[in-house]
Structures are given as C-alpha cells and as structure tokens.
C-alpha positions as MATLAB code, in Angstrom:
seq = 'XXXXXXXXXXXXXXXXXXXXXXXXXXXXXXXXXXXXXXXXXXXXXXXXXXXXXXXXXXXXXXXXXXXXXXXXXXXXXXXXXXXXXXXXXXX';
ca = [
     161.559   14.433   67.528;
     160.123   18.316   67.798;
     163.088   20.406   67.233;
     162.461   22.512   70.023;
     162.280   19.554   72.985;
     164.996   18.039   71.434;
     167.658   21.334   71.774;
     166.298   21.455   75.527;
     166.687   17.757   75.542;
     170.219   18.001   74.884;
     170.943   21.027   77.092;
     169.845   19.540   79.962;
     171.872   16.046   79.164;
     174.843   18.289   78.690;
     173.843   19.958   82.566;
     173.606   16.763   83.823;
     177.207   15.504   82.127;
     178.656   18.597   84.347;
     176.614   17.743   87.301;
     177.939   14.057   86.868;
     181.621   14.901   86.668;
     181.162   17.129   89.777;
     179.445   14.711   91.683;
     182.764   12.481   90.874;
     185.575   14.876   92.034;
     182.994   15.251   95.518;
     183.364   11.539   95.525;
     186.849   11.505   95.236;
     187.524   14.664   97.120;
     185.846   13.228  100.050;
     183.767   15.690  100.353;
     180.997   16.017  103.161;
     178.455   13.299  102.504;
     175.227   15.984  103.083;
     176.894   17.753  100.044;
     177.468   14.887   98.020;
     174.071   13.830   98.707;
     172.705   17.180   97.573;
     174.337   16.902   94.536;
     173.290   13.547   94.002;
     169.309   14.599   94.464;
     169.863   17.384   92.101;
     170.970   14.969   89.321;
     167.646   12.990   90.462;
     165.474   15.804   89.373;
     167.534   17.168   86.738;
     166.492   13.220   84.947;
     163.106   14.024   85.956;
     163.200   17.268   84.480;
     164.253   15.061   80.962;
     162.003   12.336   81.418;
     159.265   15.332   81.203;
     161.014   16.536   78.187;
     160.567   13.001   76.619;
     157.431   12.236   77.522;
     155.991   15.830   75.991;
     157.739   14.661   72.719;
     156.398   11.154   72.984;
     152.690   12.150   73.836;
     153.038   14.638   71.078;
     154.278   12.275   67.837;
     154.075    8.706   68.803;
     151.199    8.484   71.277;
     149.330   10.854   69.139;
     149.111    8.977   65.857;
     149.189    5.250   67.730;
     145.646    6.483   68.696;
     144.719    7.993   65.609;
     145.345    4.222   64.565;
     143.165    2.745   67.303;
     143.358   -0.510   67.934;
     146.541   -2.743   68.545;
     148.338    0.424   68.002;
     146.651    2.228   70.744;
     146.506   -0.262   73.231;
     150.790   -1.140   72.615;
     150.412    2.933   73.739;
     149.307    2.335   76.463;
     150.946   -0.598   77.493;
     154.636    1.269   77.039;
     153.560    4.417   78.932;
     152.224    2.033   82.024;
     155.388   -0.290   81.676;
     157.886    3.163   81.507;
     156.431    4.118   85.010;
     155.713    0.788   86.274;
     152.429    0.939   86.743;
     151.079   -2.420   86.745;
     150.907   -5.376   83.978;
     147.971   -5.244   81.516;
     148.360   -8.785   81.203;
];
C-alpha cells in the first residue's frame, strides 16, 4: 500500500470509529430522527471518501502492473473493479 493513502486511510477509519460511536449514543439517546439521519449520511460519505482512498491505491499498484501483464491478468482487473461497483457480469 502507498504510505501516504494508507496514513489517510487510517485517519479517516479512525473519523468514522468516532462518527460510529456518536451515531450510537443518538440512537440510544433518542435523539431527533432528522439528526440521527444526518449523522448517518455523513458516515455514508465519509466510506465514500475511503473507498476513493482505496481505489487511488488500487489503480496505482495492483491495476497498474495486472495490465503491464496483459492478458488473464488484465482482464481479472477488470472484472474486480466492475464486480466492486456492480456494474454488470462479464460473463
């Protein structure tokens, strides 16, 4: 993993870990639902903000040198990225 997307990587799981427990204690405190809610979407693009993260490092090492290797290698590539975002079966 690059060095540098994996101490972001982290710092945003360990956002998210806070974010989590907060969104408990609403959950428990009964808080308003609209706030809950809110809370809840933020956690939604907090992981989106990670998956981005992941991706980068993905595209950058893997992906890279799978097509460098062509074949097989490059379609299997492929094939994860389209199954990660569920985009259709390359049957």
């Amino acid at each position: 993993m690059i060095e540098d997307i994996k101490k972001r990587a982290l710092h945003r799981t360990a956002i998210l870990e806070g974010q989590l427990r907060g969104l408990s204690k609403m959950i428990e405190n009964e808080d308003y639902c609209m706030d809950i809610i809110g809370q809840s979407r933020a956690i939604q693009k907090a992981l989106e903000s990670l998956d981005k993260l992941l991706l980068e490092n993905h595209l950058r090492t893997h992906v890279t040198h799978m097509f460098e290797q062509g074949g097989q290698e490059r379609e299997q590539a492929v094939a994860e990225l389209l199954k990660a975002y569920d985009v259709g079966n390359r049957g």
